[in-house]
C-alpha positions as CSV (number, residue, x, y, z in Angstrom):
1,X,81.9,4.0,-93.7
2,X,83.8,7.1,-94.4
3,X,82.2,7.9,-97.2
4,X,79.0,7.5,-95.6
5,X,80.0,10.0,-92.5
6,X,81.3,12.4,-95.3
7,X,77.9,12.5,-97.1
8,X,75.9,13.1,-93.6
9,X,78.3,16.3,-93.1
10,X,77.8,17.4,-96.4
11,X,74.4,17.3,-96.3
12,X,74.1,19.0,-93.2
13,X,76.0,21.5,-94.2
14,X,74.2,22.2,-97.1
15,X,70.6,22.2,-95.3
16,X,72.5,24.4,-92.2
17,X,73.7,27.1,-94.9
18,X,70.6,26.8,-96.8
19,X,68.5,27.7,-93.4
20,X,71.0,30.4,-92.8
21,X,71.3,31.8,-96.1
22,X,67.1,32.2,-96.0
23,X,66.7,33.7,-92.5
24,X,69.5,36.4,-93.7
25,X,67.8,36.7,-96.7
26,X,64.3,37.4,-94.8
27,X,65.9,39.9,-92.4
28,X,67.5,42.1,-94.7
29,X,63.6,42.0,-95.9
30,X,62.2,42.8,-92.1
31,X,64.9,44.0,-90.3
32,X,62.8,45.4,-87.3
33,X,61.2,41.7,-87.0
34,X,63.6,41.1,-83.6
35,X,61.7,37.6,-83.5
36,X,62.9,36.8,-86.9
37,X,66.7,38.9,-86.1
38,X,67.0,36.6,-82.8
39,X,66.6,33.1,-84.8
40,X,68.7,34.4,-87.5
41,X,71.6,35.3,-84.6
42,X,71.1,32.1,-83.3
43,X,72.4,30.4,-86.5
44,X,74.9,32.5,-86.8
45,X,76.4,31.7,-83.8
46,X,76.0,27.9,-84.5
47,X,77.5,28.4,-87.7
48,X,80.4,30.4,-86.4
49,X,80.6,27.6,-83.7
50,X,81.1,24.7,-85.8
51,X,83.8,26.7,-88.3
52,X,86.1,27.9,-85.2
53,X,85.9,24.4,-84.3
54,X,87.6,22.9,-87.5
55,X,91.7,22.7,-86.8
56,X,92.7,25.7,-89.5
57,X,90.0,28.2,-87.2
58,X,91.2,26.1,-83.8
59,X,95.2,26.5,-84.0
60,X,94.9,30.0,-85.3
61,X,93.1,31.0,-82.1
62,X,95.1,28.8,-80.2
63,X,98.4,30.1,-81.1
64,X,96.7,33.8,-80.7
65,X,95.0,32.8,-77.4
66,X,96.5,29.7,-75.8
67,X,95.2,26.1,-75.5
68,X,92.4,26.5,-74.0
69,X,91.2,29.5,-76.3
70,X,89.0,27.5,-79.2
71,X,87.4,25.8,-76.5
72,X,86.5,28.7,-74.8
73,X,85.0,30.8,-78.1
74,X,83.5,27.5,-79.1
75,X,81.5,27.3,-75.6
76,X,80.6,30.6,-75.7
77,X,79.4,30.7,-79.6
78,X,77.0,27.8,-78.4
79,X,75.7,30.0,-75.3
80,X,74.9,32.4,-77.6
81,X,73.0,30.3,-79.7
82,X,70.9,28.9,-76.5
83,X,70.6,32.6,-75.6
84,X,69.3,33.7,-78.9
85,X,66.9,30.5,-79.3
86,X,65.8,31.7,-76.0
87,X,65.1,35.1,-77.2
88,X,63.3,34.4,-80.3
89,X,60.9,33.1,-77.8
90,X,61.1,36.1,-76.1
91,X,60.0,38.4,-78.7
92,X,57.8,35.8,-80.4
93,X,55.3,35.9,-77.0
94,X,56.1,39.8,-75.4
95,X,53.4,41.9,-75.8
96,X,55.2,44.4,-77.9
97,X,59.4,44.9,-78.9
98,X,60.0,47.1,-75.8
99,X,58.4,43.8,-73.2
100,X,60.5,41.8,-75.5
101,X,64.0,43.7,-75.0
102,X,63.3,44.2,-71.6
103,X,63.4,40.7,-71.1
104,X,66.4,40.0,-73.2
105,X,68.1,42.7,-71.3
106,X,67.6,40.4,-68.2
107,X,68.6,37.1,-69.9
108,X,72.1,38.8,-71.7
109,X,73.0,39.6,-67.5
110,X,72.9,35.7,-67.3
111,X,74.6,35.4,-70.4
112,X,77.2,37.7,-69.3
113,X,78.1,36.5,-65.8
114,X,78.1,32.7,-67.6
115,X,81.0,34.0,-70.4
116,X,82.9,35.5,-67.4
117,X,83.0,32.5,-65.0
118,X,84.2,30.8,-68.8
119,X,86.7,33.2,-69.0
120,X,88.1,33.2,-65.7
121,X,88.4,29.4,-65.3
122,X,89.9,29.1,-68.6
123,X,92.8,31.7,-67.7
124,X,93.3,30.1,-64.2
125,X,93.7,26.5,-65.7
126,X,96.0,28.4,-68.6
127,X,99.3,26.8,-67.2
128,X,98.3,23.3,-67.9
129,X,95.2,23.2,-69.8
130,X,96.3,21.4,-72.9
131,X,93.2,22.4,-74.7
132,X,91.0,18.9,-74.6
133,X,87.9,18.7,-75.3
134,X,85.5,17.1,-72.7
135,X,86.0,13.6,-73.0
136,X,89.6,14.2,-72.7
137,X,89.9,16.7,-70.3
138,X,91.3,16.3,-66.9
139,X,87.7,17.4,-65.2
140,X,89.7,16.3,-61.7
141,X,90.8,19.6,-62.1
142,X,89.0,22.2,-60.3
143,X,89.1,25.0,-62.8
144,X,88.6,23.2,-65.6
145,X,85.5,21.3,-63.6
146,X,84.3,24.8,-63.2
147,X,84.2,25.7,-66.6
148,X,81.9,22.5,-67.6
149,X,79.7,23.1,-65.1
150,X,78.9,26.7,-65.6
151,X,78.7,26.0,-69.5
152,X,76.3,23.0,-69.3
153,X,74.2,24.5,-66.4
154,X,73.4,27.2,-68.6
155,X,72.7,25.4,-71.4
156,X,70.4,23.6,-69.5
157,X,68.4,26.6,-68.4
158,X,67.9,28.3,-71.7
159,X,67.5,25.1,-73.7
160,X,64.8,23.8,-70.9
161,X,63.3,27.5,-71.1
162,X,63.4,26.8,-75.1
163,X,61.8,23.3,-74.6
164,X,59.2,24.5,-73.1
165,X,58.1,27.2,-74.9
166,X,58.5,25.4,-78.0
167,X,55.9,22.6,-77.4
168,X,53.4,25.4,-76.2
169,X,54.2,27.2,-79.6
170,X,53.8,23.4,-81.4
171,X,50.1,22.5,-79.9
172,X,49.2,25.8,-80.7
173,X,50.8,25.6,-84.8
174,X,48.7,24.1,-87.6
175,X,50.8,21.9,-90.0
176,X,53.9,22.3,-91.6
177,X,55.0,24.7,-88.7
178,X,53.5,22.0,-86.3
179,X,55.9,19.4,-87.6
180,X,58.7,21.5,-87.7
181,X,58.1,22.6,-84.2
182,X,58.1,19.3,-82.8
183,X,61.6,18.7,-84.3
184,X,62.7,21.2,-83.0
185,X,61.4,20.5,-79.6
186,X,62.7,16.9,-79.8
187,X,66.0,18.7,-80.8
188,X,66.5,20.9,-78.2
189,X,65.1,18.2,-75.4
190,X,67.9,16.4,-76.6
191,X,70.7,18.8,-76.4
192,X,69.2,19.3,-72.6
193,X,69.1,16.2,-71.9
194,X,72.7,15.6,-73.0
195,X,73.9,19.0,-71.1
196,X,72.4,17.6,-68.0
197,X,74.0,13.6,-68.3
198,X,77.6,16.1,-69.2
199,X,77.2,18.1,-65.9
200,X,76.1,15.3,-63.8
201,X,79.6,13.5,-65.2
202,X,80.9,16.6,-64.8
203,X,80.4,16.6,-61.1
204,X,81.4,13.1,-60.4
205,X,84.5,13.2,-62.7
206,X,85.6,16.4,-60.1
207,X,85.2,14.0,-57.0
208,X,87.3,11.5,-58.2
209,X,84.5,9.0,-59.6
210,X,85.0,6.4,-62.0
211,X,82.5,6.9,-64.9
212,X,81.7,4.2,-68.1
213,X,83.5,5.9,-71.6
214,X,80.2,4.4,-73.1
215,X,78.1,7.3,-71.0
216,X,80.8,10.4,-72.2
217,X,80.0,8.8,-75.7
218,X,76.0,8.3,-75.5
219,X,76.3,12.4,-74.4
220,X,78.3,13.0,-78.1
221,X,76.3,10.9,-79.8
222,X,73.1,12.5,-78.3
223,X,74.3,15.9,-79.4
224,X,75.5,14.4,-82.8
225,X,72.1,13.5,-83.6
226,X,70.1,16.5,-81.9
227,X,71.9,19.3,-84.0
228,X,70.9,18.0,-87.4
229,X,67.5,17.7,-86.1
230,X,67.5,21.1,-85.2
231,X,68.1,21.9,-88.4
232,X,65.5,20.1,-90.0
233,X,62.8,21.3,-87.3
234,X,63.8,24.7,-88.1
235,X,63.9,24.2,-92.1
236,X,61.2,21.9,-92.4
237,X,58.0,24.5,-92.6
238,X,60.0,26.9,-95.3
239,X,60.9,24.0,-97.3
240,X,57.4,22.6,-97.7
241,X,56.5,26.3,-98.2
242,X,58.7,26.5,-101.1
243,X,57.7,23.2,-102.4
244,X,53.9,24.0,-102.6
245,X,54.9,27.3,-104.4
246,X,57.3,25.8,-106.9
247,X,53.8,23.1,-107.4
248,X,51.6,26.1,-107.6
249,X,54.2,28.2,-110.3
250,X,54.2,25.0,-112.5
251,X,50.4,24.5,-112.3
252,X,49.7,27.9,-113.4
253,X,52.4,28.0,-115.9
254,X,50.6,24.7,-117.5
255,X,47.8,26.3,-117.2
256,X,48.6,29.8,-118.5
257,X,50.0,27.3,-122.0
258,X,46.4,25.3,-121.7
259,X,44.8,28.9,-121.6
260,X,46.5,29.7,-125.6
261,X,43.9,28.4,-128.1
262,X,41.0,29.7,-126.3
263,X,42.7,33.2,-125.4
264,X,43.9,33.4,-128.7
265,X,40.3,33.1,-130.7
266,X,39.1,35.8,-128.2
267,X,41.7,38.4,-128.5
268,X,41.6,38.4,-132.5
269,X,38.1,39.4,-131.9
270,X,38.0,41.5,-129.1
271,X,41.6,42.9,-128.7
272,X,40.2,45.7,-126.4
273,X,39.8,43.8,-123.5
274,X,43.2,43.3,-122.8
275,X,44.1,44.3,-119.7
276,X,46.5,47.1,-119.1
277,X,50.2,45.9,-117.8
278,X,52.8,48.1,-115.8
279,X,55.4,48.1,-118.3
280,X,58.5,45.7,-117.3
281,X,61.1,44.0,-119.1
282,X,60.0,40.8,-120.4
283,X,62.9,38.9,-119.3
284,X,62.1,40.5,-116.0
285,X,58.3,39.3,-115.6
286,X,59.5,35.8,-116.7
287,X,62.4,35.4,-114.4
288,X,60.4,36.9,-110.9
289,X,58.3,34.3,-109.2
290,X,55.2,36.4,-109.0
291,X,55.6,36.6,-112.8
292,X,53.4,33.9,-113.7
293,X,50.8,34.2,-111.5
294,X,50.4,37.4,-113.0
295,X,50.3,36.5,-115.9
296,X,48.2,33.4,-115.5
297,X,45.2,35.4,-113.8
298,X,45.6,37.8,-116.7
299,X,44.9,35.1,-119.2
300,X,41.9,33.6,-117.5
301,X,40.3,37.1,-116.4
302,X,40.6,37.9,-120.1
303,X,39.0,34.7,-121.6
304,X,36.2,34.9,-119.2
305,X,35.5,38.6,-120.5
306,X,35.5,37.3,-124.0
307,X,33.3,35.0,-123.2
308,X,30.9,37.0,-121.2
309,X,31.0,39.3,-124.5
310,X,29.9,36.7,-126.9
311,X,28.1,35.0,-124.7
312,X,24.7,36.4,-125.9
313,X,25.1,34.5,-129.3
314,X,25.5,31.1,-127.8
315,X,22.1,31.4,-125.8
316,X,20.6,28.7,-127.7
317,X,23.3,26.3,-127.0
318,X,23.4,27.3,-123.2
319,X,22.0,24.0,-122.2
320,X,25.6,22.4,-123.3
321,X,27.2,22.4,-119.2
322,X,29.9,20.6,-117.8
323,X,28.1,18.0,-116.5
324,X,26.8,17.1,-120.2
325,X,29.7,14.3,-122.1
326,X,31.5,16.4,-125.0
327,X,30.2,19.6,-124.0
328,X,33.6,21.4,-124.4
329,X,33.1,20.0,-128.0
330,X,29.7,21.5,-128.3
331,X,30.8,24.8,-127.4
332,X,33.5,25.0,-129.2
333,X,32.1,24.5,-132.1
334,X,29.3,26.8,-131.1
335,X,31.7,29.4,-130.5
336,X,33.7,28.8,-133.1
337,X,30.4,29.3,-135.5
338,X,29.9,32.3,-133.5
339,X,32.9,34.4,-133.9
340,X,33.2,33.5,-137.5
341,X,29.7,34.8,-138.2
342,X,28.5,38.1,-139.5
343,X,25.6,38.0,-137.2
344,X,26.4,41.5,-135.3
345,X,25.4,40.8,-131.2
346,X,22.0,42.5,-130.1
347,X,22.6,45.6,-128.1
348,X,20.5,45.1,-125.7
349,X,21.5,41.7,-125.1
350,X,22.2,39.8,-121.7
351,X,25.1,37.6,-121.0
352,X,24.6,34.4,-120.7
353,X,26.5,31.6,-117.7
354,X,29.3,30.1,-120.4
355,X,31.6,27.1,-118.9
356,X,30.7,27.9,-115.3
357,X,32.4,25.8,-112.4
358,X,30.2,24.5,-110.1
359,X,32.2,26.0,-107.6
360,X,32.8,29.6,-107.0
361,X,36.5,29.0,-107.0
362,X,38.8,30.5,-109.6
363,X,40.9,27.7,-109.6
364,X,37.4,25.5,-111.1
365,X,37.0,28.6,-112.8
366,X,40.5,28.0,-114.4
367,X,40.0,24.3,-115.5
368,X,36.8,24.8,-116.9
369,X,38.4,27.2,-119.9
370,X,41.2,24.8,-119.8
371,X,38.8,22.4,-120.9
372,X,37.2,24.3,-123.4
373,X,40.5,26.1,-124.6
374,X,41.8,22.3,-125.8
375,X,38.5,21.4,-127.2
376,X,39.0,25.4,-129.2
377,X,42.9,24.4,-129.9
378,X,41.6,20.7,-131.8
379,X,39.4,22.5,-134.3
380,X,41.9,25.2,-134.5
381,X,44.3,22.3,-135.7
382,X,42.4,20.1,-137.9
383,X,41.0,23.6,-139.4
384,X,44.7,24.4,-140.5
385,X,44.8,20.8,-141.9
386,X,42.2,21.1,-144.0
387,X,43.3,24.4,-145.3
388,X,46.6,22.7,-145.8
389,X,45.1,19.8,-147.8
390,X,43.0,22.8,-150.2
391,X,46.2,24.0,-150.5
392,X,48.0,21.2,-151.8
393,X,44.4,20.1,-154.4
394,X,44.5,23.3,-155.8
């Protein structure tokens, strides 16, 4: 079971610094997106939460600040992350950035008078607070009864602001943000939910009630499962992002290696229509991720020039299309014949459709002179075999 629980955390904390390490990584891109800056500050401060929280972080600010110090920085780390979730909301629907700070402006006054009342009830329950958290704390205790109610009361405003706004943003989202959406506003319902069961206990615990250890513990567990939602809700649109690109990199990169018999038998006979390249280091354009797409839509805008240049010799085969059996076979051969002939090309002549798609689609485009390129690369093999086998005769 241990090992189990240790394999959850270590995957979450893998996906939470993953998340983190590419918001950080798209704001030092956009710094001026405050949307983008907001989200980013709100895992920051859940990050920073959830570190302070561990015992090294804990008795260091304990022994600096007293008992009831890590619990006070935690609760206040995780009121900044409402607040920021809150503002990326902010931002994301203000008219322009000045609406949007405006309105920050306002919630950070909320924010503020919230981490005072923290602050004051923590230093008036300093004499005796032994530091609990808040299944264990003495909430009989007016001071430290105070301190759970203002922190859960304002979680429950921002993260019921941040609930609703994100199901408006989710019915309004195509798919994969959709789905990530929805996480995240199953997430954040969640946390509310469980801030609102805490300061409802909260309230009864300070009167003297008697309340069930099994409804402090459904409130954990609640959280427990809503934070690594959040995550996931969060991450999930980027990460199916970056799966569909690294499909898209390998499908032109197999395509771009398809592309090599066919480019190949053009270039040797028409070397000037390579296209002109920026000069880069080639270890350079092979390593960025735009690399191959560059160099993939070089390939097949060349090989379509080729064969729009020879195209005028292969007018009597132009009946060979892609909807005939073999007809990669036929044209290759065709072409083949044709760029090993001495025939020079009419001047005046006019291209002629070669290996069209049926669709205008450059993709099609693509797998039609994929086609023909491995049709070109056969006789380009079992011509070196036969050379091979003259060789060996003679």
């Amino acid at each position: 079971m241990a090992v189990i629980v240790y394999a959850i955390m270590s995957g979450m904390i893998l996906a939470f610094a993953g998340a983190l390490s590419w918001k950080i990584f798209q704001l030092v891109k956009a710094p001026r997106d405050m949307a983008l800056r907001a989200v980013t500050l709100c895992l920051i401060s859940a990050a920073c939460s959830f570190v302070l929280a561990r015992p090294p972080f804990a008795r260091l600010i304990d022994v600096v600040g007293g008992p009831g110090a890590p619990r006070l920085v935690q609760n206040l780390l995780v009121l900044s992350m409402a607040y920021w979730l809150m503002c990326f909301y902010l931002y994301s629907a203000a008219a322009d950035t000045a609406a949007g700070n405006s309105r920050a402006r306002r919630e950070a006054l909320l924010l503020a008078l919230a981490a005072i009342g923290l602050t004051i009830a923590t230093v008036a329950a300093a004499g005796y607070d032994k530091g609990a958290n808040f299944r264990d704390s003495n909430l009989s205790d007016p001071a430290l009864a105070l301190f759970y109610l203002i922190a859960n009361l304002y979680l429950v405003y921002a993260l019921t602001m941040a609930f609703r706004w994100t199901c408006a943003y989710a019915r309004a989202s195509q798919r994969p943000l959709a789905t990530g959406l929805w996480l995240a506003a199953v997430s954040i319902g969640a946390m509310a939910a469980s801030c609102v069961i805490r300061t409802v206990l909260t309230a009864l615990l300070w009167q003297g009630s008697t309340v069930p250890p099994a409804v402090t513990r459904a409130s954990s567990f609640i959280i427990a499962i809503a934070v690594p939602l959040f995550l996931i809700g969060v991450s999930y649109p980027g990460v199916v992002t970056r799966i569909a690109t690294v499909r898209l990199r390998r499908q032109h990169r197999r395509m771009y290696r398809q592309l090599g018999p066919l480019w190949e038998l053009l270039n040797q006979a028409f070397p000037e229509h390579t296209l002109d390249r920026m000069p880069t280091k080639q270890w350079r354009d092979h390593l960025m991720p735009i690399g191959i797409h560059r160099r993939y839509y070089r390939r097949v805008i060349e090989c379509r020039d080729g064969l729009v240049r020879i195209s005028p010799l292969l007018a009597p085969a132009q009946g060979a299309s892609q909807d005939q059996p073999k007809w990669a076979d036929s044209l290759a051969d065709q072409l083949c014949a044709a760029l090993h002939s001495e025939q020079p090309q009419p001047a005046s002549a006019q291209a002629v459709a070669v290996a069209m798609p049926s669709t205008p689609s450059l993709e099609d485009d693509a797998r039609q002179l994929a086609e023909l390129s491995d049709a070109v690369g056969r006789r380009v093999f079992a011509g070196a075999r036969q050379t091979d086998r003259e060789s060996e005769t003679s």
